[in-house]
VOZAKOL-776512 format. One line per 8 residues: number of its first residue (from 1); for each residue x, y, z of N, C-alpha, C, CB. Coordinates in nm, 2 decimals. Glycine has a CB too. Layout:
N
NUM) X,Y,Z,X,Y,Z,X,Y,Z,X,Y,Z ~ ...;
END
This chain:
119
1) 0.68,-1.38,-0.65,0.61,-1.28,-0.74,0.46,-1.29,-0.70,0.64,-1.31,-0.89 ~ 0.41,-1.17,-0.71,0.25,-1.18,-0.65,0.18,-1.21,-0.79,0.18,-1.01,-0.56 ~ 0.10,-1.29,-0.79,0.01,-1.35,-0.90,-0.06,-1.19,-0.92,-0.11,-1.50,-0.84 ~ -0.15,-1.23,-1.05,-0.23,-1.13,-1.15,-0.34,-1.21,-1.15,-0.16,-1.10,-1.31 ~ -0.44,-1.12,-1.13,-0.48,-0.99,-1.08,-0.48,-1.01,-0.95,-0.62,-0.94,-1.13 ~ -0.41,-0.90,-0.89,-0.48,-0.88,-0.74,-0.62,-0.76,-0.72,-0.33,-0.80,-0.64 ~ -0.65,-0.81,-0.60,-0.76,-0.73,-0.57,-0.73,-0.64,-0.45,-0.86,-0.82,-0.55 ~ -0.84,-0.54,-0.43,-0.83,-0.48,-0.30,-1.05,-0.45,-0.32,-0.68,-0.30,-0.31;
9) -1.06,-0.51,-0.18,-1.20,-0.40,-0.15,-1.20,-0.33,-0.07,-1.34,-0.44,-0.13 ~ -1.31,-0.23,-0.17,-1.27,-0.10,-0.04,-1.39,-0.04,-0.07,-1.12,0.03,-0.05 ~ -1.48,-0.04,0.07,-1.63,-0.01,0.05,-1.67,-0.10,0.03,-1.66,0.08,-0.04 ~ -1.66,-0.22,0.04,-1.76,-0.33,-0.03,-1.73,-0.36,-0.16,-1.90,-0.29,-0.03 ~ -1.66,-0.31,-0.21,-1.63,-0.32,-0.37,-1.49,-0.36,-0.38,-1.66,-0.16,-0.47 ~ -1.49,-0.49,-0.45,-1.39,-0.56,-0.53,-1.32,-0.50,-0.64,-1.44,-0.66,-0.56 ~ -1.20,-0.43,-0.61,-1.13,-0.38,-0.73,-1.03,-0.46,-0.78,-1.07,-0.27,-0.70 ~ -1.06,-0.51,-0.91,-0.98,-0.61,-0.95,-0.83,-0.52,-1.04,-1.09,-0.72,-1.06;
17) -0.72,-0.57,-1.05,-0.60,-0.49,-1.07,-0.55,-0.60,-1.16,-0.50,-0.44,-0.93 ~ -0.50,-0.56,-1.25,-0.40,-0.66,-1.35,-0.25,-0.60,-1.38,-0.47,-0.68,-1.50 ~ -0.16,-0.69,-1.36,-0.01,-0.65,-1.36,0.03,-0.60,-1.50,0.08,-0.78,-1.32 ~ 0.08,-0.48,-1.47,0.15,-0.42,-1.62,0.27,-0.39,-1.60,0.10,-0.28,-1.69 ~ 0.34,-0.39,-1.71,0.50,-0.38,-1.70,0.58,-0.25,-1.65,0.55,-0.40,-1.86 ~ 0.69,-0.33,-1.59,0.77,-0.24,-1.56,0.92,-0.20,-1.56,0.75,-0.25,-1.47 ~ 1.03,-0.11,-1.56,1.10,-0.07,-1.60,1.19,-0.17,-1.50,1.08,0.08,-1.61 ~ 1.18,-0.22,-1.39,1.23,-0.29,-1.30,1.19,-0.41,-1.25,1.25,-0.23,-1.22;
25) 1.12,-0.52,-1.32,1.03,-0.62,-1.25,1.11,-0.67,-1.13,0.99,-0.74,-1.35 ~ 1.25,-0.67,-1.15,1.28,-0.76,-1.01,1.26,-0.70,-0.92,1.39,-0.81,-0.98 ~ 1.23,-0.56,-0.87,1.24,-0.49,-0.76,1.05,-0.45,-0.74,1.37,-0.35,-0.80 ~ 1.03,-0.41,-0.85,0.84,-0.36,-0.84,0.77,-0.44,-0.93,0.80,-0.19,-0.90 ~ 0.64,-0.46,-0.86,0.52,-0.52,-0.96,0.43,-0.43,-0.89,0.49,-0.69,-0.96 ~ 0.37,-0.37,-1.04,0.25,-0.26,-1.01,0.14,-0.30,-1.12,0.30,-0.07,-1.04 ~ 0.05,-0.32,-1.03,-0.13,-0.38,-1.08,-0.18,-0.24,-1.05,-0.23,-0.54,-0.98 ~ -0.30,-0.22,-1.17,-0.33,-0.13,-1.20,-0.51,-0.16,-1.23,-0.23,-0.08,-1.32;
33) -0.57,-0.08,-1.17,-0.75,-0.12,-1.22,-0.78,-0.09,-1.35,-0.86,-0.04,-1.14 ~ -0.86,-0.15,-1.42,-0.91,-0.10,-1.55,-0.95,0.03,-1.59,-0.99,-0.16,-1.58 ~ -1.01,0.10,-1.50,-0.97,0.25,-1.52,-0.87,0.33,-1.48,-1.04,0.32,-1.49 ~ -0.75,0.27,-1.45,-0.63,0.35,-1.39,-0.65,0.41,-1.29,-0.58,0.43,-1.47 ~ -0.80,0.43,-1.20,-0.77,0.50,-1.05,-0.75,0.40,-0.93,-0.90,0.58,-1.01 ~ -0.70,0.32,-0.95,-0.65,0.23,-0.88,-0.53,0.17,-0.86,-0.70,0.18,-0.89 ~ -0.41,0.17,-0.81,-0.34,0.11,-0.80,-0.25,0.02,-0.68,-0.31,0.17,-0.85 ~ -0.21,-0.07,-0.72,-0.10,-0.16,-0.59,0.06,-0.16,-0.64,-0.15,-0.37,-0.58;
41) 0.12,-0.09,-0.57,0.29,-0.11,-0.60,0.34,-0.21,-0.47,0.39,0.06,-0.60 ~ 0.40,-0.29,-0.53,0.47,-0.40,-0.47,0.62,-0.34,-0.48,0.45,-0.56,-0.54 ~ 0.69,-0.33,-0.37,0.88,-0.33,-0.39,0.94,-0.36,-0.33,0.96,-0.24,-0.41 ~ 1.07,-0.43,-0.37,1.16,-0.48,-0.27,1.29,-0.37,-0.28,1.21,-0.65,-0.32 ~ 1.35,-0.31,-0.20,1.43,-0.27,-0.20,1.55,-0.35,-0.09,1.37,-0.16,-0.21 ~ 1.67,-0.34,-0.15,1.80,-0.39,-0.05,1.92,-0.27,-0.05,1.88,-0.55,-0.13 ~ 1.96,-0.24,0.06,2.08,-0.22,0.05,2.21,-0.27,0.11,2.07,-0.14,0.06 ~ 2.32,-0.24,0.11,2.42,-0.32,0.21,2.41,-0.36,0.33,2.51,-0.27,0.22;
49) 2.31,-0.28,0.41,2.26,-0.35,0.51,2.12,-0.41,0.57,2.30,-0.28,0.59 ~ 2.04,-0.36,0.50,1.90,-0.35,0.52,1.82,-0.42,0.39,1.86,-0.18,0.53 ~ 1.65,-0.43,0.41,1.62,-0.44,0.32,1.47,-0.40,0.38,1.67,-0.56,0.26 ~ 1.42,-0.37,0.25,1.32,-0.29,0.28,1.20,-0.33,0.15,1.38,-0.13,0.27 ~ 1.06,-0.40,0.19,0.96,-0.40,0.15,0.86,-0.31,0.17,0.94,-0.50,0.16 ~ 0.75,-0.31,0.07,0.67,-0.19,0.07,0.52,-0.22,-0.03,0.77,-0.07,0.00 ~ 0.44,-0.22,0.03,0.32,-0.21,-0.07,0.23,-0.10,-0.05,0.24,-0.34,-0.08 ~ 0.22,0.00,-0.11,0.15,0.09,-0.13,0.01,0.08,-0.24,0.26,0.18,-0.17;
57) -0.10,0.12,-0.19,-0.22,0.13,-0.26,-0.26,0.29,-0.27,-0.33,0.05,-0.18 ~ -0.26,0.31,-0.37,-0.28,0.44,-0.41,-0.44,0.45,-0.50,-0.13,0.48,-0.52 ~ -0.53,0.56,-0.44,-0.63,0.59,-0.59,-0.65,0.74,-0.55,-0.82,0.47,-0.60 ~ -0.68,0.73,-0.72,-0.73,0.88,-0.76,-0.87,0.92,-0.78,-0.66,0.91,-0.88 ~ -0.92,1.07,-0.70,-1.06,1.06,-0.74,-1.06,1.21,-0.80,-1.18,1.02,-0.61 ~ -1.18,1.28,-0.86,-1.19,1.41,-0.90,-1.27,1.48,-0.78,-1.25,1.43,-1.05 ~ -1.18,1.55,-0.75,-1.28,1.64,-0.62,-1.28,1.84,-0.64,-1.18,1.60,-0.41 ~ -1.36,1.85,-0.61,-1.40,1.98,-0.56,-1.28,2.07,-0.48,-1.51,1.95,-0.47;
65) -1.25,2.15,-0.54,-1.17,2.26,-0.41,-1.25,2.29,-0.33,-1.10,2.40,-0.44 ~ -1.25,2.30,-0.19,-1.38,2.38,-0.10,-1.32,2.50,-0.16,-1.39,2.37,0.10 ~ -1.27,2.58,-0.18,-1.24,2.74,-0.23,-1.33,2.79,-0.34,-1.10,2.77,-0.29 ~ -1.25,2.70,-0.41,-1.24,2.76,-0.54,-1.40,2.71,-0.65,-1.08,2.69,-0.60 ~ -1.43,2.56,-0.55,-1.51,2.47,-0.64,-1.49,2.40,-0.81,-1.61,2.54,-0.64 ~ -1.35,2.44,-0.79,-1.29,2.39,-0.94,-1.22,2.23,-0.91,-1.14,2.52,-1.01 ~ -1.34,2.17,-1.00,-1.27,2.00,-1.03,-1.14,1.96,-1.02,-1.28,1.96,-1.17 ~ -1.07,1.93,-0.96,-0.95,1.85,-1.01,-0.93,1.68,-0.97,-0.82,1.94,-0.95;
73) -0.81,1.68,-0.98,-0.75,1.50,-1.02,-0.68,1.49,-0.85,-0.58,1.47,-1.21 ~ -0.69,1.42,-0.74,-0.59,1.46,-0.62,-0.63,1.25,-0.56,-0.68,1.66,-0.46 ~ -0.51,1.25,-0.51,-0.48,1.12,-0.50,-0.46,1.09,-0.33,-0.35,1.08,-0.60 ~ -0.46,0.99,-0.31,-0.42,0.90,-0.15,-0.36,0.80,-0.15,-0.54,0.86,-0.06 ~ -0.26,0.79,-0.05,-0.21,0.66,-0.06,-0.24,0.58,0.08,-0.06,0.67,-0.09 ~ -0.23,0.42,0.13,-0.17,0.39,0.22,-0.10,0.29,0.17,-0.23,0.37,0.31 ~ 0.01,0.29,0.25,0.18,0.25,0.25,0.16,0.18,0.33,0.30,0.33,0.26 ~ 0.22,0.05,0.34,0.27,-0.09,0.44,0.39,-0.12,0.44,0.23,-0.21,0.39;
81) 0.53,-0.07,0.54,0.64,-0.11,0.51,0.70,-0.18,0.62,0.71,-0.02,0.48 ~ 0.78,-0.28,0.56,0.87,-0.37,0.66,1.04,-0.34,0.64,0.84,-0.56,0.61 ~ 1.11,-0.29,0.74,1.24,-0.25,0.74,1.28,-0.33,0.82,1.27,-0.12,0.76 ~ 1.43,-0.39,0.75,1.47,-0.49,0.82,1.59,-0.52,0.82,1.41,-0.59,0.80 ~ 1.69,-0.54,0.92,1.85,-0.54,0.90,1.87,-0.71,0.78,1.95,-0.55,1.11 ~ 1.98,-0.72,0.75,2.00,-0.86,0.64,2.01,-0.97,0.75,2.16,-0.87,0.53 ~ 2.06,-0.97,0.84,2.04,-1.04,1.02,1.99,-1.01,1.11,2.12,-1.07,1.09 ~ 1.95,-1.09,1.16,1.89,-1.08,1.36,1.73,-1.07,1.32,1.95,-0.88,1.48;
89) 1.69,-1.09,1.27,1.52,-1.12,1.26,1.50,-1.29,1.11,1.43,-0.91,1.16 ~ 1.42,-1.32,1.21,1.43,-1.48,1.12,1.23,-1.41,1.04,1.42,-1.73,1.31 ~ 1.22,-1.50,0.92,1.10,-1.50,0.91,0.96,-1.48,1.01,1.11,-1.57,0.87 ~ 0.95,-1.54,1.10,0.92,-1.62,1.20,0.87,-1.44,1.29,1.06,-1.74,1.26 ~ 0.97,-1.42,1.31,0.97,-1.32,1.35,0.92,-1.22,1.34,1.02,-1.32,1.36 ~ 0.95,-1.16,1.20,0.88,-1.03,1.11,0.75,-1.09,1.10,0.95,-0.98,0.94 ~ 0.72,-1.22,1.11,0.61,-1.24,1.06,0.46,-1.24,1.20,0.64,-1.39,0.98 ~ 0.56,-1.27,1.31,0.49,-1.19,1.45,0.43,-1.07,1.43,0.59,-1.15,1.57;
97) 0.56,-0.97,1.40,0.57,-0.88,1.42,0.43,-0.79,1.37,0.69,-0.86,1.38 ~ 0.44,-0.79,1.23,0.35,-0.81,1.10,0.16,-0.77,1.13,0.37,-1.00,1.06 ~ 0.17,-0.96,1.20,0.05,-0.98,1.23,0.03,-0.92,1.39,0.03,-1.12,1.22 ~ 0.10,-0.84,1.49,0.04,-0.75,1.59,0.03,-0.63,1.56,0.09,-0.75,1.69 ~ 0.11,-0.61,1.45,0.08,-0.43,1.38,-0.10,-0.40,1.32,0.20,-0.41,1.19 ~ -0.06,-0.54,1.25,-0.25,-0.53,1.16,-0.30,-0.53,1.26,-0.32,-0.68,1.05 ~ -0.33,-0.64,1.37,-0.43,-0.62,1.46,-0.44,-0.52,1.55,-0.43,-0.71,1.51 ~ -0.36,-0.39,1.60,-0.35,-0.30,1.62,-0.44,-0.23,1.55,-0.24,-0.27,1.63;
105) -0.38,-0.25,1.43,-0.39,-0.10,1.30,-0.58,-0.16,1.31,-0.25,-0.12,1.06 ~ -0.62,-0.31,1.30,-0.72,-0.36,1.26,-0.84,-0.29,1.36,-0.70,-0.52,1.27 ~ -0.81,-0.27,1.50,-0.90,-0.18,1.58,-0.94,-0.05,1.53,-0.84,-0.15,1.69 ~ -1.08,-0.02,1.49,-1.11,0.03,1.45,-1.09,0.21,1.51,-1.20,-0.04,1.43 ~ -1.11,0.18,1.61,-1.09,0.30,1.71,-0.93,0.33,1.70,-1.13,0.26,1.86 ~ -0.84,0.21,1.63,-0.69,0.31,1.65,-0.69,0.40,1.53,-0.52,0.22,1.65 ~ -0.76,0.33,1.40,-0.76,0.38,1.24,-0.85,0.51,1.25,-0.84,0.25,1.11 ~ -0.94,0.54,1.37,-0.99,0.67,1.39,-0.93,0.74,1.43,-1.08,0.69,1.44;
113) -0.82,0.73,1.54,-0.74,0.81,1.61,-0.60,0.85,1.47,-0.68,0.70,1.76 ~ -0.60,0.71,1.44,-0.47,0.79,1.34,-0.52,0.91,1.26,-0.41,0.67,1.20 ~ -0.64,0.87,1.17,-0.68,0.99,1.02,-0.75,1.08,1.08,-0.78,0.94,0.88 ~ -0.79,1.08,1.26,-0.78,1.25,1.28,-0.70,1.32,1.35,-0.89,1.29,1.34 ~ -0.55,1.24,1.33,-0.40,1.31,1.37,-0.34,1.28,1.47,-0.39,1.44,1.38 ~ -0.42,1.17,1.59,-0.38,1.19,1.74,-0.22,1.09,1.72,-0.54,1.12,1.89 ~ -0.19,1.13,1.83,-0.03,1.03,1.85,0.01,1.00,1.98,0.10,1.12,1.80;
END
């Protein structure tokens, strides 16, 4: 279970998140910032063959339509997922795996290429 509060910075700024309840604790833990535009969902999902972790960071800001110029509420996520058969990968392994993705993703020049669409 991930301890309370987690954090995320982003921009230099330390967003602190405290765990609130959920309808499923054994599967999700979702920390939430003190003004609710922030959030971390933790989940484990399994199925008969697979199993599937996920932490998603989601926030919400109020922006502008370029059209219209009418305020509204519009959100973003990024998602972190590990899919994994119930055999043939040891810890050890996913945990390689893991750490050459981040350091990929960690190049700044790939995180530019991704969010202006290239592939």
């Amino acid at each position: 279970m991930f301890t309370e509060p987690q954090s995320v910075t982003i921009s230099s700024v330390a967003v602190p998140m405290a765990r609130i309840g959920t309808s499923q604790p054994e599967r999700l833990g979702r920390f939430v910032s003190s003004d609710g535009r922030t959030s971390l969902d933790v989940r484990q999902d399994k199925t008969a063959k697979r199993f599937r972790r996920e932490i998603r960071l989601t926030r919400v800001v109020t922006a502008a339509d370029p059209i219209s110029a009418v305020n509204s509420e519009v959100s973003a996520s990024v998602i972190f997922i590990v899919d994994e058969p119930k055999y043939g990968f040891t810890d050890a392994d996913l945990t390689a795996m893991v750490s050459g993705f981040l350091t990929f993703l960690g190049n700044a020049g790939n995180q530019t290429k991704l969010l202006q669409g290239e592939n």
